[in-house]
PQR file with spaces between the fields and no chain letter, atoms N, CA, C, O and H, PARSE charges and radii, in Angstrom:
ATOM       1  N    UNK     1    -140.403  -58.166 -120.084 -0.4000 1.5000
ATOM       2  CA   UNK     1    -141.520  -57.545 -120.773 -0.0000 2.0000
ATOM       3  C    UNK     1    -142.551  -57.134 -119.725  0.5500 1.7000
ATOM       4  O    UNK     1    -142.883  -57.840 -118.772 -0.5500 1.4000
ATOM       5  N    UNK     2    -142.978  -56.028 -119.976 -0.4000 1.5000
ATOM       6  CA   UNK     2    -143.813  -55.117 -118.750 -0.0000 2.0000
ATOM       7  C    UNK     2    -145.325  -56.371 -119.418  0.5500 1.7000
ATOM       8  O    UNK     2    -145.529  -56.880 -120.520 -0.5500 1.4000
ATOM       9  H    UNK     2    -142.708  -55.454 -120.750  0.4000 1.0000
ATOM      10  N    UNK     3    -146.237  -56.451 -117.806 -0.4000 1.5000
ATOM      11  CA   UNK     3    -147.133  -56.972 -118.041 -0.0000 2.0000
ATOM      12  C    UNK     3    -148.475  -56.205 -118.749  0.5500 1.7000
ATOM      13  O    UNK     3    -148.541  -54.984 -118.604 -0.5500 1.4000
ATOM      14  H    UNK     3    -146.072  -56.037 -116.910  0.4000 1.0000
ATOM      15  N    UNK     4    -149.671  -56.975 -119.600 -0.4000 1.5000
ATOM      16  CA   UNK     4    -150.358  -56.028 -120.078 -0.0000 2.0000
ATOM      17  C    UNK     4    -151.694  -57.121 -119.872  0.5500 1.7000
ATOM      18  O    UNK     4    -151.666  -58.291 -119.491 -0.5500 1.4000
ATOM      19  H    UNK     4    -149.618  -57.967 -119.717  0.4000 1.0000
ATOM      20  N    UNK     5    -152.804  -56.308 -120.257 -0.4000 1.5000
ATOM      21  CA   UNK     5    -154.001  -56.880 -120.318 -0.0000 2.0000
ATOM      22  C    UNK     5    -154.759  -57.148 -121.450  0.5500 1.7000
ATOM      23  O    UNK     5    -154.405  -56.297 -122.265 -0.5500 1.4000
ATOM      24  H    UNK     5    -152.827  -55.357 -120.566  0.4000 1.0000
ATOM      25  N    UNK     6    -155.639  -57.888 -121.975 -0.4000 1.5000
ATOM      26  CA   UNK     6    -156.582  -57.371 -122.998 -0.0000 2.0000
ATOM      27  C    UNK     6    -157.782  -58.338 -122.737  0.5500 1.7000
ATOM      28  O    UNK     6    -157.546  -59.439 -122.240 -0.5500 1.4000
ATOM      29  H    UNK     6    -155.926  -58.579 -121.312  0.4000 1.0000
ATOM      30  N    UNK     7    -159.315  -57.900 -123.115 -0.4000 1.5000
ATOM      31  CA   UNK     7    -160.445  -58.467 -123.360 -0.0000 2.0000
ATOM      32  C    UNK     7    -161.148  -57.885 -124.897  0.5500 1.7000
ATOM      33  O    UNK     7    -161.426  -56.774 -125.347 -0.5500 1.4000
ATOM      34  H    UNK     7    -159.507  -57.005 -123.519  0.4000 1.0000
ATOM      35  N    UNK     8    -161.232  -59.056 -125.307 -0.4000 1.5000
ATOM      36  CA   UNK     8    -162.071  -59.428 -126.789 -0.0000 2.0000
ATOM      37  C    UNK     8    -163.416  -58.973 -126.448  0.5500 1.7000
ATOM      38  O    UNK     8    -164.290  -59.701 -125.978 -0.5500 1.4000
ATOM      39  H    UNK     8    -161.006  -59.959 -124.942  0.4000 1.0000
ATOM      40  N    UNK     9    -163.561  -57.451 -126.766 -0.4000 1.5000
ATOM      41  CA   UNK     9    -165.363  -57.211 -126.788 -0.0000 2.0000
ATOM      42  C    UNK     9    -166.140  -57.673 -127.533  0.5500 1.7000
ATOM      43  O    UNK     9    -167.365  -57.704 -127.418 -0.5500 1.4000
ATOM      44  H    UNK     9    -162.850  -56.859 -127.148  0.4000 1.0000
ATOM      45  N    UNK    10    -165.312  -58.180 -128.584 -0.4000 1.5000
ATOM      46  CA   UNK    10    -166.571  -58.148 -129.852 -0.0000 2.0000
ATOM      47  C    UNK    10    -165.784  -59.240 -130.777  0.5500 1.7000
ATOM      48  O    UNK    10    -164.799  -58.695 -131.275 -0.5500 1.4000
ATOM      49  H    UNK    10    -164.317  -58.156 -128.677  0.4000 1.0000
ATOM      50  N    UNK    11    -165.879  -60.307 -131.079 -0.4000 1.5000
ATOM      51  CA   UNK    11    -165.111  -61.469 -132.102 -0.0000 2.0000
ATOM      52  C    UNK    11    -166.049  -60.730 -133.724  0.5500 1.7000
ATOM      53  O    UNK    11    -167.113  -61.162 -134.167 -0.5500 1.4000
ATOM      54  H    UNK    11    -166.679  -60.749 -130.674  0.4000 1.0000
ATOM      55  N    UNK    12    -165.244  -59.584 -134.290 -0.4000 1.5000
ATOM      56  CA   UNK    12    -166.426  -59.606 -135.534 -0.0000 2.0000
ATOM      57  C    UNK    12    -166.143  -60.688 -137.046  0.5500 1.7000
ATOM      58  O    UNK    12    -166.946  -60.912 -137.952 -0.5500 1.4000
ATOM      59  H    UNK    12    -164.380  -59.233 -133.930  0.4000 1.0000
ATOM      60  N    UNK    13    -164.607  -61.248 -136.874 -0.4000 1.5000
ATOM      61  CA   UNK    13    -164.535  -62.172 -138.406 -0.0000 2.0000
ATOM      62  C    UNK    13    -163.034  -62.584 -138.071  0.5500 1.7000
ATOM      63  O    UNK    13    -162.180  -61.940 -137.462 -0.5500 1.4000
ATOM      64  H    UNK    13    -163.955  -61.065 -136.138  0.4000 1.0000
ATOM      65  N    UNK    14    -162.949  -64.180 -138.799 -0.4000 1.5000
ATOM      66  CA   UNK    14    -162.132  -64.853 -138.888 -0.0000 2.0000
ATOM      67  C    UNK    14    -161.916  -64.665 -140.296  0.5500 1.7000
ATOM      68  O    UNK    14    -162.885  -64.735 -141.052 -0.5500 1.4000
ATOM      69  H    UNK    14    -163.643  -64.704 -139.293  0.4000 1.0000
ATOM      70  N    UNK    15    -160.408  -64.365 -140.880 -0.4000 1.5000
ATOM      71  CA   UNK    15    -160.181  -64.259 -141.989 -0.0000 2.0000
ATOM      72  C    UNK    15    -159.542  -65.594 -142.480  0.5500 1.7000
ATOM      73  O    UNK    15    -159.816  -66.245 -143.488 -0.5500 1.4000
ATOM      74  H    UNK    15    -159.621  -64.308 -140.266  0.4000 1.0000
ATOM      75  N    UNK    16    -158.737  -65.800 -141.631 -0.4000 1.5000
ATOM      76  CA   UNK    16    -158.034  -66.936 -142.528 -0.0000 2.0000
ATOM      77  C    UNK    16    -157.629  -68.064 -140.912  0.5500 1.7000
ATOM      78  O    UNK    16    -157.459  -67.530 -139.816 -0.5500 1.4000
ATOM      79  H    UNK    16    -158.514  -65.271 -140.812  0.4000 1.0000
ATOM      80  N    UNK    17    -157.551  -69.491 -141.096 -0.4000 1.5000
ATOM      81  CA   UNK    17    -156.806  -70.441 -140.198 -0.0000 2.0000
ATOM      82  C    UNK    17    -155.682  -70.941 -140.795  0.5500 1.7000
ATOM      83  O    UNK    17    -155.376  -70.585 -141.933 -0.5500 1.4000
ATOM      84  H    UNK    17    -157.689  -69.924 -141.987  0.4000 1.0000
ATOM      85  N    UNK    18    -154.855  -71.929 -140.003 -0.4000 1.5000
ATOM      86  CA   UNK    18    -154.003  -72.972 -140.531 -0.0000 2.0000
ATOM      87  C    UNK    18    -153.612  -73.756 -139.709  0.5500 1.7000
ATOM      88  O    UNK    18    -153.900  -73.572 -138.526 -0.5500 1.4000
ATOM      89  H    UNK    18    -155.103  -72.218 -139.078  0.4000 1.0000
ATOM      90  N    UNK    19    -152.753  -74.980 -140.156 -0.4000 1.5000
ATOM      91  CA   UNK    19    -153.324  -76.808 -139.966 -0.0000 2.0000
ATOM      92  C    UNK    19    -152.927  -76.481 -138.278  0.5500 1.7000
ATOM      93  O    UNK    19    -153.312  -77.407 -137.565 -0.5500 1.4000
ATOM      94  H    UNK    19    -152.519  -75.129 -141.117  0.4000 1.0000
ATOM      95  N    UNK    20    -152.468  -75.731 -137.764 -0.4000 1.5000
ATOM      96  CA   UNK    20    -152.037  -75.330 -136.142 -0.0000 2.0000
ATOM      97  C    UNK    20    -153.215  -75.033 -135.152  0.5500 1.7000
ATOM      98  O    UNK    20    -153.345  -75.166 -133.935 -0.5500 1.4000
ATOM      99  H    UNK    20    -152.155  -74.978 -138.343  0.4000 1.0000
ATOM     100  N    UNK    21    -154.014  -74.581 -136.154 -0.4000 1.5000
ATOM     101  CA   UNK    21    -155.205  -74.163 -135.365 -0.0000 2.0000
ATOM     102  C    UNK    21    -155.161  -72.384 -135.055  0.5500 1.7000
ATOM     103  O    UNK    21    -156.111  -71.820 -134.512 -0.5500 1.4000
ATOM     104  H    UNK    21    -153.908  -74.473 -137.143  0.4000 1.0000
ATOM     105  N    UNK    22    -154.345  -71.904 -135.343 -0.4000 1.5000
ATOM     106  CA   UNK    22    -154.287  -70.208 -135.303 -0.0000 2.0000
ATOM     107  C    UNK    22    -155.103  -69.875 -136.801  0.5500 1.7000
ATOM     108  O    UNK    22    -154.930  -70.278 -137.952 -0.5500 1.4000
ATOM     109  H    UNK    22    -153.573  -72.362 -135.785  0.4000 1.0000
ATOM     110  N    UNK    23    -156.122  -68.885 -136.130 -0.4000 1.5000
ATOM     111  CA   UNK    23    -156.762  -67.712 -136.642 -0.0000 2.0000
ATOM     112  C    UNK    23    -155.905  -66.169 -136.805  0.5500 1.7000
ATOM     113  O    UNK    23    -155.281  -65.559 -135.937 -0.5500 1.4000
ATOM     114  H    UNK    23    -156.262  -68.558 -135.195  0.4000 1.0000
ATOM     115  N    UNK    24    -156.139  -65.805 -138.275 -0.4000 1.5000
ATOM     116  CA   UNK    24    -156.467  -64.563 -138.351 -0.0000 2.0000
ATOM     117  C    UNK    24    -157.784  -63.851 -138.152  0.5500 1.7000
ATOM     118  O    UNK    24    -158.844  -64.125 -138.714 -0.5500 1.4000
ATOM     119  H    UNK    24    -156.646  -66.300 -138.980  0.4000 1.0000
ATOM     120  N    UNK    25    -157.613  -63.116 -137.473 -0.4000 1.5000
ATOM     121  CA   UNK    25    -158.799  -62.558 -136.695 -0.0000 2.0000
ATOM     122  C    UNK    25    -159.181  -61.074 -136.502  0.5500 1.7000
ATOM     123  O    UNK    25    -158.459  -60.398 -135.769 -0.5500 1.4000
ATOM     124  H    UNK    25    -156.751  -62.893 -137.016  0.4000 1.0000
ATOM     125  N    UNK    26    -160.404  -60.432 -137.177 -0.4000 1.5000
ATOM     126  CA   UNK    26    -160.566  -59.074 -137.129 -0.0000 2.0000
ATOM     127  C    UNK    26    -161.516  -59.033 -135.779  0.5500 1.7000
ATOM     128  O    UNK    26    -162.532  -59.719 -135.898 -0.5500 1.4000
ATOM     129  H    UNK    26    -160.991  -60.981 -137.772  0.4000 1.0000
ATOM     130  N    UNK    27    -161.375  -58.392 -134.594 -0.4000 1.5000
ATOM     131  CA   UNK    27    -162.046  -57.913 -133.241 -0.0000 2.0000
ATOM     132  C    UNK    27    -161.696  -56.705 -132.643  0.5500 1.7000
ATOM     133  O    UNK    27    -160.662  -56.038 -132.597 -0.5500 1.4000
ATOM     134  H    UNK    27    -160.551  -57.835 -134.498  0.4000 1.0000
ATOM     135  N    UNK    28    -162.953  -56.583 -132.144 -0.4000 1.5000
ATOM     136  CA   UNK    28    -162.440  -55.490 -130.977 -0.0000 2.0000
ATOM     137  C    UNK    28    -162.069  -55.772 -129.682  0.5500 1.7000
ATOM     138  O    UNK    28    -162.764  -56.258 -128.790 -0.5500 1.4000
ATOM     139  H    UNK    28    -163.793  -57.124 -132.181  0.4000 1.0000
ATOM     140  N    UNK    29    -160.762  -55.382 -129.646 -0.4000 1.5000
ATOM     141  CA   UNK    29    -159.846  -55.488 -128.319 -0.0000 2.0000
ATOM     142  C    UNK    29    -159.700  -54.527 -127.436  0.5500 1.7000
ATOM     143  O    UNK    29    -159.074  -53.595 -127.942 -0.5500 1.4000
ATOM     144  H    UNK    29    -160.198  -54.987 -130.371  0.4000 1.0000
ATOM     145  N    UNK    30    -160.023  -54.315 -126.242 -0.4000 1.5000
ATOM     146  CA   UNK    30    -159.631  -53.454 -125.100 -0.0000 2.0000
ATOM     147  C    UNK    30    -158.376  -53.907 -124.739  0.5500 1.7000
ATOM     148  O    UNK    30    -158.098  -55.100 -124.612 -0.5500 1.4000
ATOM     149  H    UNK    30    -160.531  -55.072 -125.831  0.4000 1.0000
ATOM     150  N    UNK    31    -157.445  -52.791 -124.536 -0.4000 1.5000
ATOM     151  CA   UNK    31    -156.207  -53.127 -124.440 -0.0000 2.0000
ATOM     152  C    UNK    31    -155.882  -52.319 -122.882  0.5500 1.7000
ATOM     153  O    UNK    31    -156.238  -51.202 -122.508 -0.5500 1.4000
ATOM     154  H    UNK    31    -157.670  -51.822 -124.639  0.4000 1.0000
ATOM     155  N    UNK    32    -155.149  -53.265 -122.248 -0.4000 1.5000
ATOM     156  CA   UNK    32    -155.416  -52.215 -120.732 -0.0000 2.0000
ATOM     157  C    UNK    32    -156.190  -51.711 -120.289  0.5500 1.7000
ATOM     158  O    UNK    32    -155.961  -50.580 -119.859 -0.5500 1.4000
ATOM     159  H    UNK    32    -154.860  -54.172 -122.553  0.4000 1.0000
ATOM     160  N    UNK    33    -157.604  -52.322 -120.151 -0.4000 1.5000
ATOM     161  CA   UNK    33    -158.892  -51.391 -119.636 -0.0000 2.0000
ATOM     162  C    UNK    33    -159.388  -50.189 -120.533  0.5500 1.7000
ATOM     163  O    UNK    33    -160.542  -49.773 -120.435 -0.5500 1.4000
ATOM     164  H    UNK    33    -157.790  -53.240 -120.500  0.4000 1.0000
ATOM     165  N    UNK    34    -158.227  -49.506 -121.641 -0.4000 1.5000
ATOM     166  CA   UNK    34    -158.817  -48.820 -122.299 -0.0000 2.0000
ATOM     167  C    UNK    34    -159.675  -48.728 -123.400  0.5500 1.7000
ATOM     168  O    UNK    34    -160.083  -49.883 -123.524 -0.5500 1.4000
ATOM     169  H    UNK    34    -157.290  -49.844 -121.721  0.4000 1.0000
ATOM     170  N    UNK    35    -160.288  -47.923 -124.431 -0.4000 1.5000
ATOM     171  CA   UNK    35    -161.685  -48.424 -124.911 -0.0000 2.0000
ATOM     172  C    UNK    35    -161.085  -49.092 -126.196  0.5500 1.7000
ATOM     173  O    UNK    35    -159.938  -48.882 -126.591 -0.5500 1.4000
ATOM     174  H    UNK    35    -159.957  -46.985 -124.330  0.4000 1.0000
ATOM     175  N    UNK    36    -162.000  -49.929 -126.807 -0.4000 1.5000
ATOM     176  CA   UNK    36    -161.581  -51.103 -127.662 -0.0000 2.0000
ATOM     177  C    UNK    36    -161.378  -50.151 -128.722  0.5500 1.7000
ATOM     178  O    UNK    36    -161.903  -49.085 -129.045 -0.5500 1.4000
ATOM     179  H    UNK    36    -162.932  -50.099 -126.486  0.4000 1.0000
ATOM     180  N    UNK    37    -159.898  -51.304 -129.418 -0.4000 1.5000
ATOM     181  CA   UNK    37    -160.181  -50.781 -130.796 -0.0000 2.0000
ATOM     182  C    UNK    37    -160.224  -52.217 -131.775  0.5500 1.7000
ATOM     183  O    UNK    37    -160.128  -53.431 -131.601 -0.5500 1.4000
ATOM     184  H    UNK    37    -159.472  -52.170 -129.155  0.4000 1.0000
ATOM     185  N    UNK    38    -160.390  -51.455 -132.676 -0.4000 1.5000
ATOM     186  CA   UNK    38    -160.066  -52.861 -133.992 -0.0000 2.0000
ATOM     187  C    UNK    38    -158.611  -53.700 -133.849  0.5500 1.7000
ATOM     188  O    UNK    38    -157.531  -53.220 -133.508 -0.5500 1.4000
ATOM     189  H    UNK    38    -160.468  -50.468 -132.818  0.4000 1.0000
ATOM     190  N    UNK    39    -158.881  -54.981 -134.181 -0.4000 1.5000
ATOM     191  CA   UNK    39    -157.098  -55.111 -134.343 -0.0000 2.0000
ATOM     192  C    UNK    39    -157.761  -56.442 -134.720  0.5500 1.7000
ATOM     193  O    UNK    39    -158.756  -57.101 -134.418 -0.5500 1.4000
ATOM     194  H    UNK    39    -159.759  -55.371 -134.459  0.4000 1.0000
ATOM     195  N    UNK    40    -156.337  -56.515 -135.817 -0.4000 1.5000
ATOM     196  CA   UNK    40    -156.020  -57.218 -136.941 -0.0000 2.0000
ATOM     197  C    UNK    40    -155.204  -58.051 -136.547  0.5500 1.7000
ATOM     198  O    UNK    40    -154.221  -57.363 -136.272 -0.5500 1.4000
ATOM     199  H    UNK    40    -155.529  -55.980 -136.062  0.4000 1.0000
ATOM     200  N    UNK    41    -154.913  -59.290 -136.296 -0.4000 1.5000
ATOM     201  CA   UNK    41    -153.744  -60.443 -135.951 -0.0000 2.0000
ATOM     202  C    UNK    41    -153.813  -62.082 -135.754  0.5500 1.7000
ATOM     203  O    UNK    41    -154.942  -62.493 -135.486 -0.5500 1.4000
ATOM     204  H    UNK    41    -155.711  -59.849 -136.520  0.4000 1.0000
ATOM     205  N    UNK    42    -153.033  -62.827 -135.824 -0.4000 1.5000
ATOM     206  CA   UNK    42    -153.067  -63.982 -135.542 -0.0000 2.0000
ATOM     207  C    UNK    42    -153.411  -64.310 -133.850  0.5500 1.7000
ATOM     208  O    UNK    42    -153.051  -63.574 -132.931 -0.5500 1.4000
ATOM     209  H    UNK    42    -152.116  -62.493 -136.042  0.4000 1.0000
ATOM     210  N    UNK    43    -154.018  -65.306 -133.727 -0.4000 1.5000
ATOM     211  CA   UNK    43    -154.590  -65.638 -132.530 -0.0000 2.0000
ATOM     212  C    UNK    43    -154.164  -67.437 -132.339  0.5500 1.7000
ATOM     213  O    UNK    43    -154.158  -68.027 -133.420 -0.5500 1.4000
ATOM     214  H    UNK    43    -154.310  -65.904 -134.473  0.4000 1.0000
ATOM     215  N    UNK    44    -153.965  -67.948 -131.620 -0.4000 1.5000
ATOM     216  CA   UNK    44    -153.922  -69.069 -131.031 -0.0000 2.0000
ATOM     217  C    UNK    44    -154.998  -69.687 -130.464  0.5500 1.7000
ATOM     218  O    UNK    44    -155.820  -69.002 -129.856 -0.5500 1.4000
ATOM     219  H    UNK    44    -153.970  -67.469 -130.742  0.4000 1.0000
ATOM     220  N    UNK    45    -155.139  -70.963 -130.570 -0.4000 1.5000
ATOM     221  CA   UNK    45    -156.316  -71.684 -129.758 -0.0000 2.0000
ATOM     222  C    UNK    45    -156.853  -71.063 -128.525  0.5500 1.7000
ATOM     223  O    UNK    45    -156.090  -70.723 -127.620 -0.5500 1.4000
ATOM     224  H    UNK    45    -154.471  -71.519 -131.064  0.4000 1.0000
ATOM     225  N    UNK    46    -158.316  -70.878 -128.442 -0.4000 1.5000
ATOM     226  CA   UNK    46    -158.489  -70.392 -126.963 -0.0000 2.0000
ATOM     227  C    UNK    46    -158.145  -69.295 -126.602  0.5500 1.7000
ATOM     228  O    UNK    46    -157.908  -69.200 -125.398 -0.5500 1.4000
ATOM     229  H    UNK    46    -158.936  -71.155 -129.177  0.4000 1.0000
ATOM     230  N    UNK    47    -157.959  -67.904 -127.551 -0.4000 1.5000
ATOM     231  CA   UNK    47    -157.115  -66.936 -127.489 -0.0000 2.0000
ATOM     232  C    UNK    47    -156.133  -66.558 -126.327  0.5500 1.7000
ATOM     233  O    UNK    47    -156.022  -65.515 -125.682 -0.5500 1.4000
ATOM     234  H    UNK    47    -158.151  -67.981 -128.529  0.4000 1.0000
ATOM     235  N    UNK    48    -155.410  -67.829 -126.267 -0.4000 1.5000
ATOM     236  CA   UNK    48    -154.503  -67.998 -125.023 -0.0000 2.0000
ATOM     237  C    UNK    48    -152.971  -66.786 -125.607  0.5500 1.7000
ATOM     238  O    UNK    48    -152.489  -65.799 -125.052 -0.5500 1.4000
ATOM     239  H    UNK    48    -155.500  -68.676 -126.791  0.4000 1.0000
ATOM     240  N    UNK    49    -152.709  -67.310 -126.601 -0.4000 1.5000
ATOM     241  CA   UNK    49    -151.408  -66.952 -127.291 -0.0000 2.0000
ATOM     242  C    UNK    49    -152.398  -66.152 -128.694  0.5500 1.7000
ATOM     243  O    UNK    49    -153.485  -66.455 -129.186 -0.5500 1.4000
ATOM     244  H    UNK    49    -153.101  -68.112 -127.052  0.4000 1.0000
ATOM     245  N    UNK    50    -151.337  -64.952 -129.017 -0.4000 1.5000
ATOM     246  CA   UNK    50    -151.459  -64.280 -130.135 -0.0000 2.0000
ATOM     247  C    UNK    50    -150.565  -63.757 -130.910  0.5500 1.7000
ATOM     248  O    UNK    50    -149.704  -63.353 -130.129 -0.5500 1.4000
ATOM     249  H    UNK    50    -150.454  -64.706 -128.618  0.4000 1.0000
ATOM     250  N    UNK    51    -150.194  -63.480 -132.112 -0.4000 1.5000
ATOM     251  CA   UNK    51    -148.830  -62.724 -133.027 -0.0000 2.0000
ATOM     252  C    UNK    51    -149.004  -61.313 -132.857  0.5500 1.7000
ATOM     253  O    UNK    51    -149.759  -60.805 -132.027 -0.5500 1.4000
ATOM     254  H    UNK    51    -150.893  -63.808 -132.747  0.4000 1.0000
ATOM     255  N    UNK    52    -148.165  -60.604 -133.801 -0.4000 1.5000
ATOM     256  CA   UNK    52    -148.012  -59.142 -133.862 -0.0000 2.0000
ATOM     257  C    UNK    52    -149.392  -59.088 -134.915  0.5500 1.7000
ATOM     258  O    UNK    52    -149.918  -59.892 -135.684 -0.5500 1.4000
ATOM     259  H    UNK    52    -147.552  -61.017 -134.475  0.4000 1.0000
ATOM     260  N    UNK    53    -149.698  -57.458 -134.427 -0.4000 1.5000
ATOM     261  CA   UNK    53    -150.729  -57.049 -134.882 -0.0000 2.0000
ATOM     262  C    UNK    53    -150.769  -55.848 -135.342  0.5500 1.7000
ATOM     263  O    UNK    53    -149.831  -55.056 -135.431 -0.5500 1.4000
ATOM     264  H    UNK    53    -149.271  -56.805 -133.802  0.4000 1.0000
ATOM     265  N    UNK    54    -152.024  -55.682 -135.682 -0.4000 1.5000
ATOM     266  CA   UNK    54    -152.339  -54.015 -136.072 -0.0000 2.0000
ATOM     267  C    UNK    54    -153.563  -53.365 -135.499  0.5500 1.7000
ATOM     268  O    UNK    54    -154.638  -53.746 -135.963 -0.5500 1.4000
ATOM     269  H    UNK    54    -152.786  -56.326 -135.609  0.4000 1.0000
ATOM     270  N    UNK    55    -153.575  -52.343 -134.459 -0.4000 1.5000
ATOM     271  CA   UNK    55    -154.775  -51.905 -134.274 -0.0000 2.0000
ATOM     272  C    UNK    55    -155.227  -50.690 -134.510  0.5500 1.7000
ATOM     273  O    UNK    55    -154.376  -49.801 -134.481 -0.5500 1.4000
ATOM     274  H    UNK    55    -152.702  -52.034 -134.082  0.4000 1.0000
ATOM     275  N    UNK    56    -156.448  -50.352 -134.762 -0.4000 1.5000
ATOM     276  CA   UNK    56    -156.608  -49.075 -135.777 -0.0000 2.0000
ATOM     277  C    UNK    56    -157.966  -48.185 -134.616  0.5500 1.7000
ATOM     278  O    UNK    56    -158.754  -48.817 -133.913 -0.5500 1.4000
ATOM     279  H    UNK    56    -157.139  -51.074 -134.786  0.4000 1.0000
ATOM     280  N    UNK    57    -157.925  -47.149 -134.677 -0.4000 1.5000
ATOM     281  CA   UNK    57    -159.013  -46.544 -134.142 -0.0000 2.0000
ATOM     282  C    UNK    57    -160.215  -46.533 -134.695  0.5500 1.7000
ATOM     283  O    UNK    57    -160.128  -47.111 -135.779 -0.5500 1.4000
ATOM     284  H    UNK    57    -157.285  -46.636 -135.248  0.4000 1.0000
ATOM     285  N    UNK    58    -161.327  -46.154 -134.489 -0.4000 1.5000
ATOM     286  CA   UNK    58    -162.503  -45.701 -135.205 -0.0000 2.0000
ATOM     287  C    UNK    58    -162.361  -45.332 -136.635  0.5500 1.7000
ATOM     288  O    UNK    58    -162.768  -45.867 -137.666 -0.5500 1.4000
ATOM     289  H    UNK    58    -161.398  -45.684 -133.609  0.4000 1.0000
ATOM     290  N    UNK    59    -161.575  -44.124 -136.368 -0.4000 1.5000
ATOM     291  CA   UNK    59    -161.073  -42.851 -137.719 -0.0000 2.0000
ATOM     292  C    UNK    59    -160.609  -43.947 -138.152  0.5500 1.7000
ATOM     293  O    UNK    59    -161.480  -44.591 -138.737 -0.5500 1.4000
ATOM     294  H    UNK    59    -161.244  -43.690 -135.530  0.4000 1.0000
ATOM     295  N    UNK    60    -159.437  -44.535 -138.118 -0.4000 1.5000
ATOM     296  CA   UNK    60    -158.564  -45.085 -138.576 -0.0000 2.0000
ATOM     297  C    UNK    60    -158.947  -46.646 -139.697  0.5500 1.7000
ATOM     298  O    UNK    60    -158.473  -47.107 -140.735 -0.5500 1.4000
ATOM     299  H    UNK    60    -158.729  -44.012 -137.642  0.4000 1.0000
ATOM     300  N    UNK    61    -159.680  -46.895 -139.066 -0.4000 1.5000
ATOM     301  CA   UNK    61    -161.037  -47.953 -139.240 -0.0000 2.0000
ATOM     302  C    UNK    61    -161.343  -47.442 -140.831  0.5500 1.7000
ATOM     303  O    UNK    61    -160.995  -47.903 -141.918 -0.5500 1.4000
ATOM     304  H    UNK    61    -160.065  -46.520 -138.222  0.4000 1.0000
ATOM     305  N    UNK    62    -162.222  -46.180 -140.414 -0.4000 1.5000
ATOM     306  CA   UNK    62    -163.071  -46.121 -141.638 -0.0000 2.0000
ATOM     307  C    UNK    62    -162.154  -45.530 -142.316  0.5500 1.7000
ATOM     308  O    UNK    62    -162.630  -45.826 -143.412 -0.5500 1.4000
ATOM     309  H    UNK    62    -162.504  -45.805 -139.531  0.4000 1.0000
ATOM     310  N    UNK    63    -161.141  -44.880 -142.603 -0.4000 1.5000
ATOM     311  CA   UNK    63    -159.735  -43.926 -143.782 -0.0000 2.0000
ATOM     312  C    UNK    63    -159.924  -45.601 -144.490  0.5500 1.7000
ATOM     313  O    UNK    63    -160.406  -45.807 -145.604 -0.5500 1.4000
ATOM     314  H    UNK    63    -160.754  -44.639 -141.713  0.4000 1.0000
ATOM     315  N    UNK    64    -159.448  -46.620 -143.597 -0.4000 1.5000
ATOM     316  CA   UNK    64    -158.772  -47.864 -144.201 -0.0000 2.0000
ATOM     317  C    UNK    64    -160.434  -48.631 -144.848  0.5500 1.7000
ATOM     318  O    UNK    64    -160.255  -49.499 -145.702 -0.5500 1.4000
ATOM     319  H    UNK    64    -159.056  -46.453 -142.692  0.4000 1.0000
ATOM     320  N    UNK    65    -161.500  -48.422 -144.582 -0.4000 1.5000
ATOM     321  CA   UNK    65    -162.583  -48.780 -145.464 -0.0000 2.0000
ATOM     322  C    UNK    65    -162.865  -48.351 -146.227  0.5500 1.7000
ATOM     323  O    UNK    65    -163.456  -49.087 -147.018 -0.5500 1.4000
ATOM     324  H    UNK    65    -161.646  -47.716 -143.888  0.4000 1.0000
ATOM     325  N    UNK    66    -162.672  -46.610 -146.714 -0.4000 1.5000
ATOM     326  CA   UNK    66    -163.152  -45.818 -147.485 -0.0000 2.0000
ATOM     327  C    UNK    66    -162.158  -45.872 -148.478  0.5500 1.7000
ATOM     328  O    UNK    66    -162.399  -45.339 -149.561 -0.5500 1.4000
ATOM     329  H    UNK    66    -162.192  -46.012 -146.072  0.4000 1.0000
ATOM     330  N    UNK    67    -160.617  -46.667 -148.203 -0.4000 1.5000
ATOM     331  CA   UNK    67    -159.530  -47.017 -149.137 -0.0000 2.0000
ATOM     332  C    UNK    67    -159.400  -48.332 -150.236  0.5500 1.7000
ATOM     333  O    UNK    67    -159.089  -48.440 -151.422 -0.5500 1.4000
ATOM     334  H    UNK    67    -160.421  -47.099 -147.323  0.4000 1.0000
ATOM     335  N    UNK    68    -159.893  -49.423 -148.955 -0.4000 1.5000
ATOM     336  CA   UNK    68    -160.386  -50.267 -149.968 -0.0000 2.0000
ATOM     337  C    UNK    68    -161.660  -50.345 -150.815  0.5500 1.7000
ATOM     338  O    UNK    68    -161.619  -50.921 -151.902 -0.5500 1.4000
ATOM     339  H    UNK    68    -160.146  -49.335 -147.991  0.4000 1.0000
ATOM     340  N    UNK    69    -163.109  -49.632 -150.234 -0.4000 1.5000
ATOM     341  CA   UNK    69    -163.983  -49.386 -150.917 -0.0000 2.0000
ATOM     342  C    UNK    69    -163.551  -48.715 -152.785  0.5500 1.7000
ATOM     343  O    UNK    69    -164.113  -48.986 -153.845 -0.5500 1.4000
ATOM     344  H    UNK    69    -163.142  -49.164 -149.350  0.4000 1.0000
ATOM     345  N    UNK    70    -162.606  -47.992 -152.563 -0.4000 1.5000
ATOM     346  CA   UNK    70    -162.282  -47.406 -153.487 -0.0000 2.0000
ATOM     347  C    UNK    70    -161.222  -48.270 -154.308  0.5500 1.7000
ATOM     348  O    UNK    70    -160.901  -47.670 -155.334 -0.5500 1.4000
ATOM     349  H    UNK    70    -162.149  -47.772 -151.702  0.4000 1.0000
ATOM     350  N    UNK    71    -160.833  -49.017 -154.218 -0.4000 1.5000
ATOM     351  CA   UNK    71    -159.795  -49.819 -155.001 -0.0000 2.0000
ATOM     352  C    UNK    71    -160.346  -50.345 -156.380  0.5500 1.7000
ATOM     353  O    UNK    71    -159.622  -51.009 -157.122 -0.5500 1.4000
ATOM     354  H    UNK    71    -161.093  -49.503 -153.385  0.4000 1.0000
């Protein structure tokens, strides 16, 4: 697996834990030095370790707010 980077700019909400100690976690992530986006995923203690995720752009951000706003 090719190596990668990331820094947590912004911790904005913990959605959900369990008895392991992993968070679901909504933040903004810089991924490779490039500019942060949102992303959606499980996190591990110490955000050492993390699961598969979802990360969304700006646009992408608000389509998916202006979707559930509307539900």
């Amino acid at each position: 697996m090719s190596e990668f980077s990331y820094e947590i700019v912004e911790e904005i909400s913990v959605l959900s834990s369990n008895a392991k100690g992993w968070q679901k976690e909504l933040n903004l992530v810089s991924w490779n030095g490039r500019p942060p986006k949102f992303d959606l995923r499980d996190w591990g203690p110490n955000h050492e370790k993390m699961g598969k995720g979802v990360t969304l752009t700006n646009e992408e951000f608000a389509a998916l707010k202006e979707i559930i706003t509307r539900m």
